[in-house]
N, C-alpha and C positions, 0 to 999 in steps of 0.2 A: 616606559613606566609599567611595572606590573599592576595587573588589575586590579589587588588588596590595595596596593599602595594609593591608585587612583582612587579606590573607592573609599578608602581611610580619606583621602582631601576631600571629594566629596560631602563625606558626611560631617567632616570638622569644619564646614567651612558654614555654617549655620551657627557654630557657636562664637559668643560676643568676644572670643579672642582663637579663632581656627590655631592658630601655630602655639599656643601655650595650651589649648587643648591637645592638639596632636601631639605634640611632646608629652603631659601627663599621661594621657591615651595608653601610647605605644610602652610606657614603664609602671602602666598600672597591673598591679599581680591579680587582681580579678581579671582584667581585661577588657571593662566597660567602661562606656563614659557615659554623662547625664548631659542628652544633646537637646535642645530647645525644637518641639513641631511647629507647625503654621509659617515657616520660613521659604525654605524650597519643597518640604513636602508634609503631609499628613498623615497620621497613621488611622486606619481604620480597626479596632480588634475585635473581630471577632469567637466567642465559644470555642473550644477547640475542635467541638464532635461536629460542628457547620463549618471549621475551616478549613479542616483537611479535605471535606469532599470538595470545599468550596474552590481550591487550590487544583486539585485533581481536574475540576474543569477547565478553571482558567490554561494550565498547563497543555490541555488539549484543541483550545482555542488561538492561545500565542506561544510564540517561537520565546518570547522573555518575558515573564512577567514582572511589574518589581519587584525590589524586595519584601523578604515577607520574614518577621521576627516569628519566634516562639518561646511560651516561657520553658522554666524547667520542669513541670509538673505536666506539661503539652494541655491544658487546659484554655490557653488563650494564643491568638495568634493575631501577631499584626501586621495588616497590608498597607503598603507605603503609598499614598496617592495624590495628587498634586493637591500644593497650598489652598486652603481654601472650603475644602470638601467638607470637612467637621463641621465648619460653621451652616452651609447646606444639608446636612445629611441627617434624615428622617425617619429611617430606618430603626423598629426596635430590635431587643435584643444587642448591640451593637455600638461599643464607647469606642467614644473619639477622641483623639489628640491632635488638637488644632493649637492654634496661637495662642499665647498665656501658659498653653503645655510643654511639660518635658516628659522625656523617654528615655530610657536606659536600654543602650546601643552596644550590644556588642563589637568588637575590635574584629573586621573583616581578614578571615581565613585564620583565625587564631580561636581554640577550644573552651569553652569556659566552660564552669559549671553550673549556671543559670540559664538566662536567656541565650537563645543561640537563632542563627541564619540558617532558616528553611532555604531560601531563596536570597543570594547576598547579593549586595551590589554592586553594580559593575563598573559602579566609576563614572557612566555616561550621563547616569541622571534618569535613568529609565525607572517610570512608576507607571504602577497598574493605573488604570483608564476605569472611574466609578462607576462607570455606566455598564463598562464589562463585567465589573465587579460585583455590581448588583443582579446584572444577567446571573452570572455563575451562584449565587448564592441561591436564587430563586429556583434552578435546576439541582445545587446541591442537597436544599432543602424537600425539593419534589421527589428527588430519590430517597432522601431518607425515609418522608411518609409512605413510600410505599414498602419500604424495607423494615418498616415497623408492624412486627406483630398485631399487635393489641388492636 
């Protein structure tokens, strides 16, 4: 099974009918579906000008992190983290999509014109770790103030 394909069941498998999602999914001319958080995973979003650095570290800490959304305007980014986390997570600056929430999930390895996969997933089920996540923000954010003029 290819990876996209994996990672397509993966992600439809969260929504309250996986195989009539994945059937609409794969013949939607956007290319997105509206998948339900708080199931197998959460998304964390943060800012886009703290996610990319934020990303930047994690990427030099782990060999995979999870997936990570972006919208079109690269203004917001979403890190994919285990079920749960929204409803713990304390952090300002920083919305969550936990249980009761949906997201609009790009169709893995396929191009859209909106939201897209900074970091897609792999099928296995692999999410970033929030503790890591918070480490990386905390150093992404420390470089910025020093990167900051003013």
């Amino acid at each position: 099974m290819t990876g996209a394909k994996t990672a397509v069941e993966w992600l439809a498998s969260v929504a309250p009918d996986p195989e009539a999602c994945r059937w609409e999914w794969e013949r939607n001319p956007l290319g997105v579906a509206l998948l339900p958080a708080g199931r197998a995973w959460d998304v964390l979003i943060l800012p886009g000008e703290l996610g990319y650095p934020t990303l930047d570290v994690l990427t030099r800490v782990l060999d995979q992190p999870g997936p990570v959304l972006v919208d079109f305007g690269d203004a917001r980014m979403g890190f994919f983290v285990p079920a749960g986390t929204a409803a713990r997570w304390l952090g300002t600056g920083v919305r969550t999509a936990g249980h009761g929430t949906w997201i609009v999930v790009p169709y893995p390895g396929r191009s859209t014109g909106g939201v897209r996969w900074l970091v897609p997933p792999d099928g296995s089920g692999t999410l970033t770790d929030p503790t890591l996540l918070e480490l990386a923000m905390h150093e992404a954010a420390a470089g910025l103030a020093t990167d900051d003029p003013s």
